[in-house]
N, C-alpha and C positions, 0 to 999 in steps of 0.2 A: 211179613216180608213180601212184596211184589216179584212179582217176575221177572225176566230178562227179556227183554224184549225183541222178537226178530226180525220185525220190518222197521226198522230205524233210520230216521237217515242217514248214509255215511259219511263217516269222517273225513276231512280233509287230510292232505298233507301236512297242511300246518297244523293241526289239532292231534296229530299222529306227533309230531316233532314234540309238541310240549305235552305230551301225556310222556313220551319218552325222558324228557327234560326232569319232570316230576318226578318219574319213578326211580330216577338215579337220587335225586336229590335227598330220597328218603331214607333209600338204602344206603348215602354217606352219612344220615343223620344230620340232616339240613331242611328246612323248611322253607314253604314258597310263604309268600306272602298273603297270598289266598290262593284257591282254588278258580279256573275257570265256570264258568255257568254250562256250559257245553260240558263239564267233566261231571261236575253233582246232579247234575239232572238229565241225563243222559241214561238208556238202559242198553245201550249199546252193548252188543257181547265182549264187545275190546275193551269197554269202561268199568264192563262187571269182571272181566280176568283184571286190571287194574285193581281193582276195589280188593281181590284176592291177593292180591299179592302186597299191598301196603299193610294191608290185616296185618300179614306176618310180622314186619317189621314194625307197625305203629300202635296195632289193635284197632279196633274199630272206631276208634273215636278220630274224627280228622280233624288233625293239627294243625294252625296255620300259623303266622308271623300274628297276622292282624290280630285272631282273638285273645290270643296268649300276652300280648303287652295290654291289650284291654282288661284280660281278666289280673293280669299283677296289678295294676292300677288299685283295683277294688280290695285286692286279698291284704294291700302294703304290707307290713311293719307281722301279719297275722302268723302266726306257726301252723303250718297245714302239715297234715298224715293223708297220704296217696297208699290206701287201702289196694288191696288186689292189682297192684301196679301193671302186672304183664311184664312186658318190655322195657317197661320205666322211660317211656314215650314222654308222655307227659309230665311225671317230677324231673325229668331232666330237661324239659324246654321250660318249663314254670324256676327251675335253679337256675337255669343259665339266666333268666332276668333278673335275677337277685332274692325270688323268694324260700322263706326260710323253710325248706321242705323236708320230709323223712318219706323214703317212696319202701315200702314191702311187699310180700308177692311169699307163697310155699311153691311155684315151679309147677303145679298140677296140669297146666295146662300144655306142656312140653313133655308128659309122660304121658306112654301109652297104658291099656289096662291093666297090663302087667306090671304098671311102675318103671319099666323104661324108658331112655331117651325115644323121642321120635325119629327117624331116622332124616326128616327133613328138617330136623332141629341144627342151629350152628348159633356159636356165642353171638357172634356178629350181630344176629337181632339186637342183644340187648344194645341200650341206649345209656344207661349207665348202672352202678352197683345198686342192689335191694335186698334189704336185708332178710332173709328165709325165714318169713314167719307168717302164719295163716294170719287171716282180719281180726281174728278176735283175739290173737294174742299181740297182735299189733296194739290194739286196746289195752290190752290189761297192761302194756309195756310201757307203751306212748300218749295213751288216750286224755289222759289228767294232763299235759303237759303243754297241748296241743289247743288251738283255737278255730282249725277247720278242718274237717278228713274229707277227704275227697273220696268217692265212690263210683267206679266210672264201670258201664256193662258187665254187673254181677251176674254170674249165671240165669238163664232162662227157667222161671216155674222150680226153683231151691230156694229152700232156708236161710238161707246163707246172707241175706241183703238185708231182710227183716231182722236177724238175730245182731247184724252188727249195729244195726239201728238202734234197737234194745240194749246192747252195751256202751254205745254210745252215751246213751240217756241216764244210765244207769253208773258208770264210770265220770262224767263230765258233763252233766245238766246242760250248763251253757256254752256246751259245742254246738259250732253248727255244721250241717255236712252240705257240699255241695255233691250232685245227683245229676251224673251222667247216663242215658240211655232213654230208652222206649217208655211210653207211659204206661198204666194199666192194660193189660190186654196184649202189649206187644213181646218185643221176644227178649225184655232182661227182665232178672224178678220174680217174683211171683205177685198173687192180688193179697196177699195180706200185707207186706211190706205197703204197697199201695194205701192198704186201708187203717194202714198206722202212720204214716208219716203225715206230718202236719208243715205244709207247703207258707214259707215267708211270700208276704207281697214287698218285694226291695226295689223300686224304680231303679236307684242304679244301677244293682245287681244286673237285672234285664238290658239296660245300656251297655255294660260291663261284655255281656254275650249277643249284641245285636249282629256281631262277623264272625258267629259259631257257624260252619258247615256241617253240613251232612249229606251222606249218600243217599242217591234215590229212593235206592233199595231199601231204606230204614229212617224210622222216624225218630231221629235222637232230639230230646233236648238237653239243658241244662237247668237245674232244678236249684232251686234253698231249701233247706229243710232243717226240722228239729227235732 
């Protein structure tokens, strides 16, 4: 992850107005069309409290209008599982275009170590219902059924990305998962999940995510894999 920058240049008024515009829009659960080029590449310390605060409500993965009817295009008619959902950000903008989606999520990431609520936790985040079950028993539940799992910023240096991969393969041969986050070396993952997954070369696929963003701060892509 980079730094926050603090000799930046400053924002305008008008780029103040639609950073504001943005951050309502997410917190009703609405998406902009794209993101400005001043907002994703920007290390602005008002772009990086931004970037905190959509976290909450969308996860790190940024959402747009554009990428999201690019990427149903590709998925059509496919049955996808939205593994580690979070928020359920994304099976709920991927359903609202008609795809046929299951999003799951076990809630870990809204308790503290004690297994409590966080105290800055409220329903509202969520974006729509997911059913309480860790990734691999989403697997053993959904996996056979299913013709894409999506996998979107699994923890940082855990088990946990590699092993659903492994169930994957193992449960439903000819799944294929699409692969949201950092590549080897950055901060989802670890390097074995890296050094097991076997990368599709898809031309469309890649067209499918040419209007994926991402923040400065992080180098996400979007991956095929098997």
């Amino acid at each position: 992850m980079g730094k926050v920058g603090k000799k930046t240049k400053k924002l305008s008024s008008e780029e103040r107005t639609i950073i504001f515009e943005i951050e309502k829009m997410i917190e009703n659960k609405e998406l902009p069309d794209n993101y400005p080029s001043f907002m994703v590449e920007s290390t602005h310390q008002v772009i990086y409290s931004l970037r905190r605060k959509l976290i909450k409500y969308m996860g790190f993965v940024l959402i747009s209008k554009d990428w999201i009817k690019d990427l149903r295009q590709w998925i059509g008619k496919r049955k996808c599982l939205d593994l580690m959902a979070g928020t359920g950000s994304l099976t709920y903008c991927l359903k609202m275009e008609g795809i046929n989606i299951k999003g799951t999520d076990n809630y870990s990431w809204k308790r503290d170590t004690n297994g409590q609520d966080r105290s800055l936790w409220n329903e509202n985040q969520m974006w729509t219902c997911l059913e309480n079950l860790d990734a691999e028993e989403s697997l053993e539940k959904y996996g056979r059924d299913v013709e894409i799992v999506i996998m979107s910023w699994p923890p940082y240096n855990e088990e946990i990305a590699v092993r659903v991969l492994r169930k994957m393969r193992q449960i439903n041969p000819s799944c294929l998962m699409i692969y949201i986050g950092e590549e080897k070396g950055g901060c989802t993952a670890n390097d074995e999940f890296f050094d097991e997954l076997d990368k599709i070369e898809d031309k469309s696929f890649v067209l499918a995510n040419k209007k994926f963003q991402y923040w400065s701060l992080s180098k996400d892509q979007v991956f095929l894999i098997k």
